[in-house]
VOLO-967795 format. One record per residue: residue in three letters; x, y, z of N, C-alpha, C in turn. Coordinates in steps of 0.2 Angstrom, whole numbers, plus 5000, padded with zeros to 4 digits. Example, Ala and Ser with C-alpha at 12.3 -4.5 7.8 and 13.67 -1.06 7.14 Angstrom:
BEGIN
ala506649725039506249785039506649845039 ser506449895035506849955036506450005039 
***
This chain:
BEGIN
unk500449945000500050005000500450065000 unk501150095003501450135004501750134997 unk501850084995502250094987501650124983 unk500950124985500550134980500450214982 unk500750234986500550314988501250344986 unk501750304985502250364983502250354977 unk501850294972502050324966501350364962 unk500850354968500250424966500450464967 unk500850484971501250544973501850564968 unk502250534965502350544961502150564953 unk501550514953501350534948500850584947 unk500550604952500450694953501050744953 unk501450744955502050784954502150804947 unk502150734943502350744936501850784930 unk501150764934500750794931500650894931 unk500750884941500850974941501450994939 unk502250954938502550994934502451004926 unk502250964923501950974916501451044916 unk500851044920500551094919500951164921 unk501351164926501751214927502151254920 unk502351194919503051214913502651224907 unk502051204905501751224898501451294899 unk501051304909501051404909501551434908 unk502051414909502651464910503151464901 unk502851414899503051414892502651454888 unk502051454889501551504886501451564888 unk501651584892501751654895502351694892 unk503051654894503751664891503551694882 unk503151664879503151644872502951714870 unk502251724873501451774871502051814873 unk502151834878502551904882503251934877 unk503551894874504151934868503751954866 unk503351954862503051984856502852054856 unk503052114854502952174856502652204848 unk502152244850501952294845502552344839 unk502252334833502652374830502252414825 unk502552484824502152524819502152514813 unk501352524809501052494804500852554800 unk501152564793501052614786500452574785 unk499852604783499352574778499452614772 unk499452574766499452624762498952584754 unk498252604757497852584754497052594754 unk496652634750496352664750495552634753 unk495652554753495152524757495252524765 unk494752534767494852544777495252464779 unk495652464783495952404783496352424790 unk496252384796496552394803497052334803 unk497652354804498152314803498652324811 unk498752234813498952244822499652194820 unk500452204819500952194819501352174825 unk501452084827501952104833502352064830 unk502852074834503552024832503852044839 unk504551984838504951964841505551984839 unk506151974842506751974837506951944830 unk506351884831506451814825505851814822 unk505551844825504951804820504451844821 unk503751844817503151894820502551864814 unk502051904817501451904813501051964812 unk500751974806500152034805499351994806 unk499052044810498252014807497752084803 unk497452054800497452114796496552094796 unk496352164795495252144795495352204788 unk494952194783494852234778494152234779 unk493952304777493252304777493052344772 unk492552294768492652304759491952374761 unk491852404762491352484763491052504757 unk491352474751491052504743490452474740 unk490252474735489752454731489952384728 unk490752404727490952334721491352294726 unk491452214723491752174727492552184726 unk492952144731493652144729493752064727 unk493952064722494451984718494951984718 unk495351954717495851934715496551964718 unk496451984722497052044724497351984731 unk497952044731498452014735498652064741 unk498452064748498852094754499552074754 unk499852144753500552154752500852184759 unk501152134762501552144768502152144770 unk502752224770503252234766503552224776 unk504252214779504352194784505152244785 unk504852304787505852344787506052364794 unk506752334793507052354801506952414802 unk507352434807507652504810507852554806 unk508152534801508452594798507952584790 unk507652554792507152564784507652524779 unk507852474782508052424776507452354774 unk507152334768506852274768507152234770 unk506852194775506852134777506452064773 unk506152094772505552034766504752044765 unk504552014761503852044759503451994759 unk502852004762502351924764501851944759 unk501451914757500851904751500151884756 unk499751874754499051864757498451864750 unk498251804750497751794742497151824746 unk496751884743496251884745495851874739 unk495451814741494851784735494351834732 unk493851844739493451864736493051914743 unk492951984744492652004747492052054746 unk491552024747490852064745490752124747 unk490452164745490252254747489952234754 unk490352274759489952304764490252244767 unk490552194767490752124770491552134773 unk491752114778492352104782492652054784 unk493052054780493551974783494251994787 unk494251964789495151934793495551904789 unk496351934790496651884788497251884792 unk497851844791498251814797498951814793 unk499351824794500151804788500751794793 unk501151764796501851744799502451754795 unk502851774796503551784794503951784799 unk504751734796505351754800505851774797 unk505851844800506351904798506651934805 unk507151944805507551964810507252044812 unk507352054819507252124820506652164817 unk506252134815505552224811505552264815 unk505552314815505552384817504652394814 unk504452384809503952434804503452384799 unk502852384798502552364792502352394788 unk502452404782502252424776501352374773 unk500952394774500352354771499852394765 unk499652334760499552404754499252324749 unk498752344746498452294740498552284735 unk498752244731499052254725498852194721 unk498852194714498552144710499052084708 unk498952034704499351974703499851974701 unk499852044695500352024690501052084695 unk500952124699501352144703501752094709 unk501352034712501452004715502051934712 unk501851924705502351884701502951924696 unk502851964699503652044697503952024702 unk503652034708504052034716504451954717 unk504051894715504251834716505151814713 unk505351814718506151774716506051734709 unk506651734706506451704699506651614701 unk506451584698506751504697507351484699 unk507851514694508351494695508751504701 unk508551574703508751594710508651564718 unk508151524718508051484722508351414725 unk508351424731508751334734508251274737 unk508351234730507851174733508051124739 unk507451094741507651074746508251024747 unk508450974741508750924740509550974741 unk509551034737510251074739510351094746 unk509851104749509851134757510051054758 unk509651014759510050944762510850924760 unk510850944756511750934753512050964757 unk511951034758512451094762512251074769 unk511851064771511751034778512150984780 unk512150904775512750864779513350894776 unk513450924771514150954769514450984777 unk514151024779514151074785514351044792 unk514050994793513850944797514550914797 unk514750884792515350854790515950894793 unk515950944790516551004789516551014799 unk515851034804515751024809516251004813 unk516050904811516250844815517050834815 unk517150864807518050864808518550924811 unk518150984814518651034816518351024823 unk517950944827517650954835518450914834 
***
């Protein structure tokens, strides 16, 4: 019987440090994330709330389409620049379809070092495939696994 109490007792323990350590991981996490200032530069009403991290962040963004005509096809342009007004990278957002007098949300994550600013503004398709890295410029994933064990390698012989 005594062995059945210490390891209920135990096995409460492990249960209240779990729930401890998942508040305090959740709190640690929410709490870095700091506000930062938001240009809109776009002629539809559109309330835009930007936080970030040193590493990483997210925009949520509510458009509210207040006209007669609907919006198609367009893309939420969201430009991400440090401190001193350098781009850091530019996030897209497809907006399908929104009806007159209708309000949607939308949500985009990036990781970019240090955002200071977001730049947020509407723009149509064929702008958004100007902005696009071309083909050839890109690293497939099969090339990033290359350079990883290459790395990896290079690593194990200077330990």
């Amino acid at each position: 019987m005594a062995r059945v109490k210490t390891f209920l007792i135990y096995l409460i323990l492990i249960v209240i440090f779990f729930i401890f350590s998942n508040v305090m991981i959740y709190v640690a996490i929410n709490t870095t994330y700091k506000y930062k200032s938001v240009e809109i530069n776009t002629a539809i009403p559109t309330k835009v709330e930007v936080q970030a991290t040193s590493i990483n962040g997210f925009a949520k963004a509510k458009i509210n389409n207040n006209t007669e005509n609907s919006i198609e096809n367009k893309y939420l342009k969201v430009q991400c620049y440090s401190q001193h007004d350098i781009l850091m990278g530019t996030k897209y957002i497809k907006i399908d379809k929104i009806e007159a007098k209708e309000e949607k949300e939308f949500e985009v994550h990036f990781n970019y070092n240090k955002v200071e600013k977001a730049v947020i503004s509407i723009t149509d398709e064929e702008q958004v495939e100007a902005d696009k890295v071309p083909e050839a410029d890109r690293v497939s994933d099969s090339q990033r696994g290359i350079a990883t064990i290459i790395s990896a390698l290079i690593l194990l012989y200077f330990i």
